[in-house]
N, C-alpha and C positions, 0 to 999 in steps of 0.2 A: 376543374381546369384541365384542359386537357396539352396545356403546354408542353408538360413531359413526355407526354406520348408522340409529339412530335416532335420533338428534339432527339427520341431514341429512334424514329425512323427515319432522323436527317431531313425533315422537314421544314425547313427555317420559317416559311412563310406564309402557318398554318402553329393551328392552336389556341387562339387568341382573336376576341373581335377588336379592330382597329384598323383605321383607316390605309389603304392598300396593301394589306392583307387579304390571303383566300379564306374567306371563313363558310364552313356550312355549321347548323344550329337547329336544333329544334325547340320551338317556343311554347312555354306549359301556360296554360290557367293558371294553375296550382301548381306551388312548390313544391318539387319529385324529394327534397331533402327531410322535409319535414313530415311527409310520408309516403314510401313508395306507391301507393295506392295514384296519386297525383303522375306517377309516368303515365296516364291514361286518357291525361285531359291534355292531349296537344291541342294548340291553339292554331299554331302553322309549321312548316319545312323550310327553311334556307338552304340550297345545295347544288351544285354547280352551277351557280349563278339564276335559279330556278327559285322561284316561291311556288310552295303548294300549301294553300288554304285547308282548311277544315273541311269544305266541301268536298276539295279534288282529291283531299288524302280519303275520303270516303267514297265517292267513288272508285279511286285508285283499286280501296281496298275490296272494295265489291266485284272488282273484274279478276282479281286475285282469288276469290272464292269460287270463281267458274272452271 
């Protein structure tokens, strides 16, 4: 939950997914709780108003290596 963390940075309308709400989110395969290993299977990005699929985070990250 990352509520708290926007409530300390005065955030009111972020932290939380719900309807007219800002939310950005990253979506796993696998649950990151039951083993950090699973932070590695993103599925996709939510983020300013932006989806990035598994493809585009792959290439993203391949121009990032240049």
């Amino acid at each position: 939950e990352t509520l708290n963390a926007a409530e300390w940075v005065d955030e009111k309308n972020k932290g939380f997914i719900k309807e007219g709400v800002n939310a950005d989110f990253v979506l796993y395969k696998k649950n990151p709780l039951t083993d950090l290993d699973n932070l590695k299977t993103i599925k996709g990005i939510y983020f300013n108003h932006n989806w990035l699929n598994e493809r585009e985070i792959g290439n993203n990250l391949k121009k990032l290596e240049q």
